[in-house]
Gaussian input, Z-matrix of N, CA and C with variables (Angstrom, degrees):
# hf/3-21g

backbone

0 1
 N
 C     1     B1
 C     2     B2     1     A1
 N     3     B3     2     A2     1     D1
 C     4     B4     3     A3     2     D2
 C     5     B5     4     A4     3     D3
 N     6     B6     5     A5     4     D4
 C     7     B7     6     A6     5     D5
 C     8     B8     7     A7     6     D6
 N     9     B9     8     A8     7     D7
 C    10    B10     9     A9     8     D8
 C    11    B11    10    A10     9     D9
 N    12    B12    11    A11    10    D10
 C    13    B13    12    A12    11    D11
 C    14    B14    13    A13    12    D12
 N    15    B15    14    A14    13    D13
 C    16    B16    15    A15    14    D14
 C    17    B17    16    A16    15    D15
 N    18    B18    17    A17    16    D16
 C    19    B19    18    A18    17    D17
 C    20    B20    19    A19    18    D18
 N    21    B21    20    A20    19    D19
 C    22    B22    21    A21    20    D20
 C    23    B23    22    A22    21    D21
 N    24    B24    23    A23    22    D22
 C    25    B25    24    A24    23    D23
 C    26    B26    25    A25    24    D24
 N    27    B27    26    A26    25    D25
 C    28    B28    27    A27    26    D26
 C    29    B29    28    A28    27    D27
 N    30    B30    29    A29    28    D28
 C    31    B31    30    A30    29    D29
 C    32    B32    31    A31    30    D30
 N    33    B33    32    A32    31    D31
 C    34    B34    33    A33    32    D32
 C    35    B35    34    A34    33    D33
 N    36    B36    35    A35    34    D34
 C    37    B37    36    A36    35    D35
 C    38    B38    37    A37    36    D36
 N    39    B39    38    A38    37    D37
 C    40    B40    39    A39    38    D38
 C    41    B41    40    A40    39    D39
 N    42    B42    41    A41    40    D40
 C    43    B43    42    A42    41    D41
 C    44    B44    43    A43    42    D42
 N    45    B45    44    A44    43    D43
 C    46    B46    45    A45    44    D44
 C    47    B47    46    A46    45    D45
 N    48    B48    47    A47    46    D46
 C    49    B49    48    A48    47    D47
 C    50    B50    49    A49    48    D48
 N    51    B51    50    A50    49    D49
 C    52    B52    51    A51    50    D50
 C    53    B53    52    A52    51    D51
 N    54    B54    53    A53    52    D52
 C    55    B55    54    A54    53    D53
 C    56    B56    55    A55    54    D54
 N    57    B57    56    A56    55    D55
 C    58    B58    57    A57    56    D56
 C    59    B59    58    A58    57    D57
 N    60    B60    59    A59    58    D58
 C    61    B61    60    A60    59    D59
 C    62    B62    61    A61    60    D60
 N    63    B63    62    A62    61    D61
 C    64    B64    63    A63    62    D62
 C    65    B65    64    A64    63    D63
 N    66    B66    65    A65    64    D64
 C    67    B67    66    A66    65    D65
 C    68    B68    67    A67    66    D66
 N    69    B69    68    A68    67    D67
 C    70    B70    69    A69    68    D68
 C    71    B71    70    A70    69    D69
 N    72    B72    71    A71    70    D70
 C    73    B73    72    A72    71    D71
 C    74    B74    73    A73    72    D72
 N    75    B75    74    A74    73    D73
 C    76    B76    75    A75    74    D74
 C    77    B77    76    A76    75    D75
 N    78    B78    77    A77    76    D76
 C    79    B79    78    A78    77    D77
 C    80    B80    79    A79    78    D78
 N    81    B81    80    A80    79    D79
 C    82    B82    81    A81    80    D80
 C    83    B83    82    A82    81    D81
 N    84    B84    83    A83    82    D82
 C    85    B85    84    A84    83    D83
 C    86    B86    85    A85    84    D84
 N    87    B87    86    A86    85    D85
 C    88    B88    87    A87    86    D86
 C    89    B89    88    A88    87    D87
 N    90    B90    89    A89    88    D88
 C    91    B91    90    A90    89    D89
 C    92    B92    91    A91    90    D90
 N    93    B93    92    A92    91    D91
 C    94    B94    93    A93    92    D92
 C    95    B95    94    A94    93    D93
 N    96    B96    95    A95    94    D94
 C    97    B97    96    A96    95    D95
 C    98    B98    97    A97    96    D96
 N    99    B99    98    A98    97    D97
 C   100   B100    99    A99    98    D98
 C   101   B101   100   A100    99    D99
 N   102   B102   101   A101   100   D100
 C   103   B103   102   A102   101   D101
 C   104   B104   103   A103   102   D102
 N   105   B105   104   A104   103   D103
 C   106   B106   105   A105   104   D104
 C   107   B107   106   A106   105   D105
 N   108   B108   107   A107   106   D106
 C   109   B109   108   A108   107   D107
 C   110   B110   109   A109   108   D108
 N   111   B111   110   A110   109   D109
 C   112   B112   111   A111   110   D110
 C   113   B113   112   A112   111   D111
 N   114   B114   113   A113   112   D112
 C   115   B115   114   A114   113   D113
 C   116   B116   115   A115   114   D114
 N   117   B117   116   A116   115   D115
 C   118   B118   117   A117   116   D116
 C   119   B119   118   A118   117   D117
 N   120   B120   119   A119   118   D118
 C   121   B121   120   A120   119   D119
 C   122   B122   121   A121   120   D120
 N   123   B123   122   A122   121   D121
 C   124   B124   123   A123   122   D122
 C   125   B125   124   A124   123   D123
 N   126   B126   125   A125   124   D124
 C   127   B127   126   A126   125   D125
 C   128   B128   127   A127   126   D126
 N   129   B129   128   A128   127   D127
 C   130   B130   129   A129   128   D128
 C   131   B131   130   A130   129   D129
 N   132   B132   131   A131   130   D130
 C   133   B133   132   A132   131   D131
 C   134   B134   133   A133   132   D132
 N   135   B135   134   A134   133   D133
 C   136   B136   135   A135   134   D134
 C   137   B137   136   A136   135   D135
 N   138   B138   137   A137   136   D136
 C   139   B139   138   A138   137   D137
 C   140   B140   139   A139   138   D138
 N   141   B141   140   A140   139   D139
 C   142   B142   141   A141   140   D140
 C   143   B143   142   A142   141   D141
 N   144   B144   143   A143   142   D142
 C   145   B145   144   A144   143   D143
 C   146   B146   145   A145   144   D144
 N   147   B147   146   A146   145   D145
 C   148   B148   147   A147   146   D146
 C   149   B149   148   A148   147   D147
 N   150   B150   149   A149   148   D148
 C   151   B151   150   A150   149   D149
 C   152   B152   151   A151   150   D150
 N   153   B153   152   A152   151   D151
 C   154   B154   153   A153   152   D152
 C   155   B155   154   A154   153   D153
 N   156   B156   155   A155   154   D154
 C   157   B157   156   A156   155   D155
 C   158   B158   157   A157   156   D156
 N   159   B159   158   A158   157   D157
 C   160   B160   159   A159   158   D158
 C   161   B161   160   A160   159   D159
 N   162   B162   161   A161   160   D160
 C   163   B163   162   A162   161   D161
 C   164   B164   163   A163   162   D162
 N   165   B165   164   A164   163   D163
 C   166   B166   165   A165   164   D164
 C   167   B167   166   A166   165   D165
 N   168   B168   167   A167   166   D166
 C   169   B169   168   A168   167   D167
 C   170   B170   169   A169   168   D168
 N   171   B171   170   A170   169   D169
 C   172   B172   171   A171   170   D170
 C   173   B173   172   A172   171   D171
 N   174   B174   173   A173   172   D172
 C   175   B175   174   A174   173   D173
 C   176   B176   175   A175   174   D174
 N   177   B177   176   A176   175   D175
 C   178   B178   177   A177   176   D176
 C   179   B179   178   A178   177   D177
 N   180   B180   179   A179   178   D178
 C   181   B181   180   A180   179   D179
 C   182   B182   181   A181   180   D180
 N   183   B183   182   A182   181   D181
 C   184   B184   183   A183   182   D182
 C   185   B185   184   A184   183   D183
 N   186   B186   185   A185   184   D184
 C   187   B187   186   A186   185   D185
 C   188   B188   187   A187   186   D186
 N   189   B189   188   A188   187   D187
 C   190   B190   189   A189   188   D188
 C   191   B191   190   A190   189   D189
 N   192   B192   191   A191   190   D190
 C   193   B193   192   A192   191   D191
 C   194   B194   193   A193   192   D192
 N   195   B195   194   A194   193   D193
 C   196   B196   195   A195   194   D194
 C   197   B197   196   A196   195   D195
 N   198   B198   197   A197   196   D196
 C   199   B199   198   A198   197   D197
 C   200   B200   199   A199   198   D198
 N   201   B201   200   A200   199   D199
 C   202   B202   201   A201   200   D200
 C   203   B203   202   A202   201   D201
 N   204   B204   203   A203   202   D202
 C   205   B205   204   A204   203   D203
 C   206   B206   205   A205   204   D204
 N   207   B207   206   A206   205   D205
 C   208   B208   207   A207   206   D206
 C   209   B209   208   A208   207   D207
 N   210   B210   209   A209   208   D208
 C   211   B211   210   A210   209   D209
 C   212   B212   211   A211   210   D210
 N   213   B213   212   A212   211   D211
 C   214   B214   213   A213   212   D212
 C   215   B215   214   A214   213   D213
 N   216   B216   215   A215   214   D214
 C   217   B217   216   A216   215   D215
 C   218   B218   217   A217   216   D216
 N   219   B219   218   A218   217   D217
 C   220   B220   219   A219   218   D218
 C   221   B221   220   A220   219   D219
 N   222   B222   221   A221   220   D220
 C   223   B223   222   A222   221   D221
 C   224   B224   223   A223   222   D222
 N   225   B225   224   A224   223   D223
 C   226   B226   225   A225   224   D224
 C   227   B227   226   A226   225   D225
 N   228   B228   227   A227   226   D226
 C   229   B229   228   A228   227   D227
 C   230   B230   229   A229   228   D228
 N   231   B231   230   A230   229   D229
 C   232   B232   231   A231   230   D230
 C   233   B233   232   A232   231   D231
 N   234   B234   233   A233   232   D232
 C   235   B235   234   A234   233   D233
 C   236   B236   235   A235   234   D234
 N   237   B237   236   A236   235   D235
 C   238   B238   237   A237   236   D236
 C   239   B239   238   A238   237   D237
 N   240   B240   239   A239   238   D238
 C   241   B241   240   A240   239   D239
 C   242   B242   241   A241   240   D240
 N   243   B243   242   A242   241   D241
 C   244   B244   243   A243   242   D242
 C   245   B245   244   A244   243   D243
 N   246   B246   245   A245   244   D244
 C   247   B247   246   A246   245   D245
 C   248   B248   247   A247   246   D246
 N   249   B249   248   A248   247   D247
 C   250   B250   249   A249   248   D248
 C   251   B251   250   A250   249   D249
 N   252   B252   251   A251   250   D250
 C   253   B253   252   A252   251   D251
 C   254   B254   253   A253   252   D252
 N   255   B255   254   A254   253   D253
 C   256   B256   255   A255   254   D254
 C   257   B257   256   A256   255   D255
 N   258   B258   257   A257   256   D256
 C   259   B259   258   A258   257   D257
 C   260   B260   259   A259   258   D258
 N   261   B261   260   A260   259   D259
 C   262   B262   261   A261   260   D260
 C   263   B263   262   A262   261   D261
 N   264   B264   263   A263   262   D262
 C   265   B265   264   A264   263   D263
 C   266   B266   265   A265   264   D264
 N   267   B267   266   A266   265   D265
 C   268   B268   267   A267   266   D266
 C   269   B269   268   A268   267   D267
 N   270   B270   269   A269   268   D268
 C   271   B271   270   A270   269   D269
 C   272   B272   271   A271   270   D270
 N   273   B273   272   A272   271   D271
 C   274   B274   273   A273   272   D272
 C   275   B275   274   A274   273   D273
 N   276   B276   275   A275   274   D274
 C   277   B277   276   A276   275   D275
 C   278   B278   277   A277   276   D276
 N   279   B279   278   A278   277   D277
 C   280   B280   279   A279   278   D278
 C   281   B281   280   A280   279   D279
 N   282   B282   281   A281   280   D280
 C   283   B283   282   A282   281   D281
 C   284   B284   283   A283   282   D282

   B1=1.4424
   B2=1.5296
   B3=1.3610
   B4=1.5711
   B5=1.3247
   B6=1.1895
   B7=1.3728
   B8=2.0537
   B9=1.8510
   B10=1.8157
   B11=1.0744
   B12=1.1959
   B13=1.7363
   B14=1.2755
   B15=1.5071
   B16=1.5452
   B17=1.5592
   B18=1.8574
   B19=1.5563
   B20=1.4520
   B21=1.6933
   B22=1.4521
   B23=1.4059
   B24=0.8729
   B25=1.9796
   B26=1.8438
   B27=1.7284
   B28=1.2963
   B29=1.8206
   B30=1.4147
   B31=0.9871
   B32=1.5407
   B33=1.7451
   B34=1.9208
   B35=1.5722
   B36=1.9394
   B37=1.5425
   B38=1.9141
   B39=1.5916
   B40=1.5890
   B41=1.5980
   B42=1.4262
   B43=2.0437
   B44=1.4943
   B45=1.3262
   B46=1.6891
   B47=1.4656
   B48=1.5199
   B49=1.1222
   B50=1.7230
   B51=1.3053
   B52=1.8427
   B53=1.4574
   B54=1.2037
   B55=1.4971
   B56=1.3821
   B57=1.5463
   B58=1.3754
   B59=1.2652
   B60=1.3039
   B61=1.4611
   B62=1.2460
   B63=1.9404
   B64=1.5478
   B65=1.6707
   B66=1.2962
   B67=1.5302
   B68=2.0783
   B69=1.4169
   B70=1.3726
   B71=1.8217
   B72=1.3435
   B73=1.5485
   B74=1.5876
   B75=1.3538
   B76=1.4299
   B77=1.1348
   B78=1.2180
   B79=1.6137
   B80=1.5366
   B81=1.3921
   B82=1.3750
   B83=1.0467
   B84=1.3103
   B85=1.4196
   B86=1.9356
   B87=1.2662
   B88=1.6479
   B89=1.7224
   B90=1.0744
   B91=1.3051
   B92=1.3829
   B93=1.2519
   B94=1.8710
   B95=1.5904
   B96=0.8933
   B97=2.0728
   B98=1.3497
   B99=1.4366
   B100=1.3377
   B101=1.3490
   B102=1.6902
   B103=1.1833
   B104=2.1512
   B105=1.8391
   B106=1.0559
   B107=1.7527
   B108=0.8173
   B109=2.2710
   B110=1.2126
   B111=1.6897
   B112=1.8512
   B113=1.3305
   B114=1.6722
   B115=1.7737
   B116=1.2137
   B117=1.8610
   B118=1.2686
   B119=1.4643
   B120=1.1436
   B121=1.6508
   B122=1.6829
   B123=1.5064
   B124=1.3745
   B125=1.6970
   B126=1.3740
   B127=1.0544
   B128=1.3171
   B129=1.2663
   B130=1.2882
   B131=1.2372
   B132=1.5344
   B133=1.8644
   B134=1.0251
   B135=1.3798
   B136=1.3638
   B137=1.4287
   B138=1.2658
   B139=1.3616
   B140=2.0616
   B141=1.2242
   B142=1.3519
   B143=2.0712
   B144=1.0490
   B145=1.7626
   B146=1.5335
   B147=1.4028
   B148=1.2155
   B149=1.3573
   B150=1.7557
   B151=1.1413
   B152=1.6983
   B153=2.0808
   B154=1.1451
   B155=2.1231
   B156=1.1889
   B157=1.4788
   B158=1.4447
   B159=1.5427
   B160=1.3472
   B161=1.4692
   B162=1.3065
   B163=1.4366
   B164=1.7768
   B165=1.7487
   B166=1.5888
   B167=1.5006
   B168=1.2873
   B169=1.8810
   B170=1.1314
   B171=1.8688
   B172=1.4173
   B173=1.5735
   B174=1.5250
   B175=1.5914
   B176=1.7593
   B177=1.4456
   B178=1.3953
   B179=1.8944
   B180=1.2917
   B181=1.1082
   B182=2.0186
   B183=1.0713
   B184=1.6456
   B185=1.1510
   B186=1.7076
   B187=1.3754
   B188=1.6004
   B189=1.2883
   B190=1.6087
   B191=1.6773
   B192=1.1997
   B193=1.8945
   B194=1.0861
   B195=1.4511
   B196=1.5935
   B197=1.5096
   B198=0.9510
   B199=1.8600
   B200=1.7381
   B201=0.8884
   B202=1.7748
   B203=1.4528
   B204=1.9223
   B205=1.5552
   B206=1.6888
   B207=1.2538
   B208=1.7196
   B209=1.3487
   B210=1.0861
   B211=1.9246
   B212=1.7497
   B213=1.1070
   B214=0.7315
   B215=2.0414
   B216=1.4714
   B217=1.5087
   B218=1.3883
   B219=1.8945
   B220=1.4566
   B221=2.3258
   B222=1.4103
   B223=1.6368
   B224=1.6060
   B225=1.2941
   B226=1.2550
   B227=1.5266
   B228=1.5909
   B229=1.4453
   B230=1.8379
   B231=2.0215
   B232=1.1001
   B233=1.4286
   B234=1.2516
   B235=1.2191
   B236=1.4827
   B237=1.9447
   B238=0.9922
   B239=2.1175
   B240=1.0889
   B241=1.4923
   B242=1.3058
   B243=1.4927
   B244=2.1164
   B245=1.8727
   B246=1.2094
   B247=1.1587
   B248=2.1075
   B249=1.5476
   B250=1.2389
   B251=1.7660
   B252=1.3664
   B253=1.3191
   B254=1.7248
   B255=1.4577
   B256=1.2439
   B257=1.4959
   B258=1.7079
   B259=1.3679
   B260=1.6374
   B261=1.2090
   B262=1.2464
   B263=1.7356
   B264=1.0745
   B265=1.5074
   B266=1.6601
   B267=1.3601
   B268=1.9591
   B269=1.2688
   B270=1.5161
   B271=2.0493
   B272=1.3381
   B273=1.5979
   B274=1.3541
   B275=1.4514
   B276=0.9551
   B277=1.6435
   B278=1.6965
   B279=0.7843
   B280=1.8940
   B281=1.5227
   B282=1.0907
   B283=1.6668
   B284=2.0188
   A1=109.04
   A2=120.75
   A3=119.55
   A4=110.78
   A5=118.56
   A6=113.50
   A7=100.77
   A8=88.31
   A9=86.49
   A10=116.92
   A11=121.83
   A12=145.55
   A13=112.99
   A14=107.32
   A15=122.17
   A16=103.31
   A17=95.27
   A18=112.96
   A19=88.57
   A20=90.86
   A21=108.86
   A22=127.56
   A23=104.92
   A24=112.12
   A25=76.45
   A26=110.77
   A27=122.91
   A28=114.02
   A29=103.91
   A30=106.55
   A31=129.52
   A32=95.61
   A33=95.93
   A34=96.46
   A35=124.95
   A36=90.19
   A37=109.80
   A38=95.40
   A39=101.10
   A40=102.13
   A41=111.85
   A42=84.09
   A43=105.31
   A44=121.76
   A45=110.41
   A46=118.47
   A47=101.04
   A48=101.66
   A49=140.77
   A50=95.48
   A51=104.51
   A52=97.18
   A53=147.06
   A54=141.38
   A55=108.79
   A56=144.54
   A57=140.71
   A58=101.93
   A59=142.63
   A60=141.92
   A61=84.23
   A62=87.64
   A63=106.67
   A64=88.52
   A65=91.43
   A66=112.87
   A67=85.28
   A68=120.50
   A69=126.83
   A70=112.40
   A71=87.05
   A72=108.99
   A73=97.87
   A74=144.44
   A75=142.14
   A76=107.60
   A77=106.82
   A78=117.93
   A79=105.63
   A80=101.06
   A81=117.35
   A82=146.66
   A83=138.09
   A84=144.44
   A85=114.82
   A86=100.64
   A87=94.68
   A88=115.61
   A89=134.56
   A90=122.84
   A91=95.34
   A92=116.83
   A93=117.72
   A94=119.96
   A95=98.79
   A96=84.60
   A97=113.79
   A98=107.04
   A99=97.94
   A100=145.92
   A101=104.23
   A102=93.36
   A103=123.70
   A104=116.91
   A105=112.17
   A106=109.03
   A107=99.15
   A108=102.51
   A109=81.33
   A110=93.15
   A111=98.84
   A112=144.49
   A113=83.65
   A114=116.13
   A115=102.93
   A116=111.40
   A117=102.94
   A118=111.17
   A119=115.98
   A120=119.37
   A121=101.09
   A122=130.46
   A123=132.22
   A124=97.12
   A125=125.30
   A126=122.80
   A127=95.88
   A128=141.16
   A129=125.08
   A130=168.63
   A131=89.41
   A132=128.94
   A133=98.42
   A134=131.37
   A135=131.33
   A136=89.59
   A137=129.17
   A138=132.91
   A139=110.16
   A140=113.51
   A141=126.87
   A142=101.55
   A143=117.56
   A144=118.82
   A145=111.55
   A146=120.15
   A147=101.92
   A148=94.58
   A149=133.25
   A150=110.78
   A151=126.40
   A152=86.13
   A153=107.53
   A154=100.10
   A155=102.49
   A156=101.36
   A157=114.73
   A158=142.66
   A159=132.60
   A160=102.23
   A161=135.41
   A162=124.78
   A163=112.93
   A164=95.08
   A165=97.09
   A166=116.09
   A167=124.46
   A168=131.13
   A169=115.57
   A170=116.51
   A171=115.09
   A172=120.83
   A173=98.73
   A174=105.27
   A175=116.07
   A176=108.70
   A177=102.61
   A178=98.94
   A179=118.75
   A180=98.64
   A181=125.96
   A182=89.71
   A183=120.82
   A184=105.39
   A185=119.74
   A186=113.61
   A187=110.88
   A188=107.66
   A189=115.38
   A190=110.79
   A191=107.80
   A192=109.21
   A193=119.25
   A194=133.82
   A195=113.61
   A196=95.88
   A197=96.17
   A198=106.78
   A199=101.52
   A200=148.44
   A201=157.48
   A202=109.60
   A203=106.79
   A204=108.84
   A205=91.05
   A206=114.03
   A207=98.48
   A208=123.85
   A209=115.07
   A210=124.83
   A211=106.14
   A212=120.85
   A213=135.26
   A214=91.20
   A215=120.34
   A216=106.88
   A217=135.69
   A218=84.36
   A219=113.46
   A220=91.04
   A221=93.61
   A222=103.52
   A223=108.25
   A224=103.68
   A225=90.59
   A226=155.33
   A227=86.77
   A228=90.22
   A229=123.92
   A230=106.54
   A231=105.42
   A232=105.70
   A233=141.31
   A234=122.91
   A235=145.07
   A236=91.72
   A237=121.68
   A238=117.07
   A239=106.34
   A240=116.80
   A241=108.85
   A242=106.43
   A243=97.13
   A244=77.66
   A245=134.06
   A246=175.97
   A247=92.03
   A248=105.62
   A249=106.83
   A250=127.53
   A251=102.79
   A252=102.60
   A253=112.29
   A254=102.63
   A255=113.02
   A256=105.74
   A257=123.18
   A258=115.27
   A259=99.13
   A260=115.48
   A261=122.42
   A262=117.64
   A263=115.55
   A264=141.19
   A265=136.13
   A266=71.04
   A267=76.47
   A268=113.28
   A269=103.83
   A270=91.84
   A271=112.49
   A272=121.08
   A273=110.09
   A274=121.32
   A275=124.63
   A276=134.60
   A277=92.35
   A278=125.67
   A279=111.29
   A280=114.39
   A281=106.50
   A282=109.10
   A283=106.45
   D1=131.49
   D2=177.12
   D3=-75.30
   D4=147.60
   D5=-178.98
   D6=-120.58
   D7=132.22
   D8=-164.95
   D9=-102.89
   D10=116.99
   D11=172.34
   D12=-59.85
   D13=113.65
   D14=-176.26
   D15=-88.01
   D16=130.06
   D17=-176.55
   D18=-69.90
   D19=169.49
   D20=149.83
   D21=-49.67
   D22=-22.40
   D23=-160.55
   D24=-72.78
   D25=-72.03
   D26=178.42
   D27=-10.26
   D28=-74.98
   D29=-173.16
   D30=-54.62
   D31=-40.15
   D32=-174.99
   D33=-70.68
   D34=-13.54
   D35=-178.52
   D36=-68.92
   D37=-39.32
   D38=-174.09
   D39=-44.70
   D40=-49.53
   D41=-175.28
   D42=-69.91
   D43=-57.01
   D44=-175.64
   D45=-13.80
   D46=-51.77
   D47=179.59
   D48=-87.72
   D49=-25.80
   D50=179.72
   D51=-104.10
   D52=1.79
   D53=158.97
   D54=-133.49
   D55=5.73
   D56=-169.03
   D57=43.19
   D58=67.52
   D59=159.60
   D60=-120.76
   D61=142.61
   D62=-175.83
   D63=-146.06
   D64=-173.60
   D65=170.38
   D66=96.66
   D67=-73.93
   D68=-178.99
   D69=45.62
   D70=59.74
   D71=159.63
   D72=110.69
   D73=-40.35
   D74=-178.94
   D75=-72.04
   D76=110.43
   D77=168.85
   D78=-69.79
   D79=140.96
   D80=161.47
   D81=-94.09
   D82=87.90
   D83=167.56
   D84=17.05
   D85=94.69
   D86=-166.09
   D87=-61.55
   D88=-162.68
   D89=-161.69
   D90=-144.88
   D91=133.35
   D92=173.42
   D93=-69.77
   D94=111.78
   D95=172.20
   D96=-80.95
   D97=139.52
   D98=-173.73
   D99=-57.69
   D100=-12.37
   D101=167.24
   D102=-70.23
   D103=-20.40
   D104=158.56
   D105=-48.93
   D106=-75.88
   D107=-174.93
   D108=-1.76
   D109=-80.59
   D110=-147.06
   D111=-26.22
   D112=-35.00
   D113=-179.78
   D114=-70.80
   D115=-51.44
   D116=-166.61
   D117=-64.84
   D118=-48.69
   D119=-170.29
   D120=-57.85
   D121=-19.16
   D122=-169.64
   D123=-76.35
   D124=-20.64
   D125=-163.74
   D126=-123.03
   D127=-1.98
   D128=132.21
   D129=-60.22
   D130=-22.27
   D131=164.44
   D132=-74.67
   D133=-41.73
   D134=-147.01
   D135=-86.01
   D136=-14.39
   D137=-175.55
   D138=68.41
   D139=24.36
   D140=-166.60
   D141=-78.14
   D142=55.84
   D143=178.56
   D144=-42.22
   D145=-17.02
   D146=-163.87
   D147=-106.86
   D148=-8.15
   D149=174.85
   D150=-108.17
   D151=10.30
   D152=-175.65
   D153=-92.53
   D154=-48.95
   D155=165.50
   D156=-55.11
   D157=-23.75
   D158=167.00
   D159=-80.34
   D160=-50.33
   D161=-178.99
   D162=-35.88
   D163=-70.13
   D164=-171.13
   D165=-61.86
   D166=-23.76
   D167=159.42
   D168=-41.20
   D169=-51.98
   D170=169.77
   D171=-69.74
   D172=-55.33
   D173=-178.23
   D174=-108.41
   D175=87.92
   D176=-157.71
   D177=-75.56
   D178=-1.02
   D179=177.34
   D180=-70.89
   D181=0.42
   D182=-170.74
   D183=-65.63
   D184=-39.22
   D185=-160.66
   D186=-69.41
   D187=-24.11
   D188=-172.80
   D189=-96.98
   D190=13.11
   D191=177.27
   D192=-64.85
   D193=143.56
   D194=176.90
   D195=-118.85
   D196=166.97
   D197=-160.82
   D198=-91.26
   D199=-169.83
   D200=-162.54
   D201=-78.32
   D202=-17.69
   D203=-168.55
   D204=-127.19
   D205=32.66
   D206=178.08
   D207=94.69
   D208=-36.74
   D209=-158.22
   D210=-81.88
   D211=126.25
   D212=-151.73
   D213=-99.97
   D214=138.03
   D215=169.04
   D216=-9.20
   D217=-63.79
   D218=-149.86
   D219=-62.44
   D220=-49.89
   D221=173.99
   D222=-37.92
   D223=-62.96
   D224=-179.01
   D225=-66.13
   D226=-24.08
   D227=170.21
   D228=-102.95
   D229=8.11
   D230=147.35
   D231=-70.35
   D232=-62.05
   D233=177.22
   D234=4.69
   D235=-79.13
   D236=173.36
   D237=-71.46
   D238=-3.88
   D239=178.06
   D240=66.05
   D241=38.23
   D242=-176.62
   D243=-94.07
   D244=129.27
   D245=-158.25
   D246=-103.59
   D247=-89.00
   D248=167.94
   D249=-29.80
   D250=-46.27
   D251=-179.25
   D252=-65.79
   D253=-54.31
   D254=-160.26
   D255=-76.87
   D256=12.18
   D257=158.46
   D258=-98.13
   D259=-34.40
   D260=177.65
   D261=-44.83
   D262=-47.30
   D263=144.83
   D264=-22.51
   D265=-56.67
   D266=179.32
   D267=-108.76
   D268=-18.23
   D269=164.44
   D270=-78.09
   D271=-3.75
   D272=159.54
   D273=-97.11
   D274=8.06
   D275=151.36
   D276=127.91
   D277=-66.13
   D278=170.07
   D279=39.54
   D280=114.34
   D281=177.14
   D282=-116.32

């Protein structure tokens, strides 16, 4: 008689379901609290690239935040023509 070896897939349904644990190995994209935004967007007006390129290095989920009115970093500091920033930006994934 073969005896059948439960995949992974197998297993993350068994917890989903008898403990609601999910995710089962895929990390998830962490989430900014707003007080990070704030900072970040504080150092974006300010036109500050170099402390905006160390933020998104640490917390790359940053590059894609949109600020209270929509605008996304990368928007703003094409805007503003900081050049520095807005490479700073998109080599951290920034759309």
């Amino acid at each position: 008689m073969k005896r059948r070896v439960f995949g992974l897939d197998m297993i993350c349904l068994l917890l989903v379901s008898m403990f609601g644990v999910s995710g089962c190995g895929k990390k998830s994209a962490p989430e900014a609290n707003p007080t990070e935004v704030r900072e970040f967007f504080t150092a974006v007006e300010d036109g500050d690239a170099t402390i905006v390129a160390r933020l998104v290095k640490v917390k790359p989920y940053l590059a894609n935040a949109k600020d209270a009115e929509g605008k996304t970093a990368l928007s703003i500091a094409k805007k503003k023509g900081n050049d520095e920033m807005v490479d700073a930006l998109t080599k951290a994934g920034s759309k």
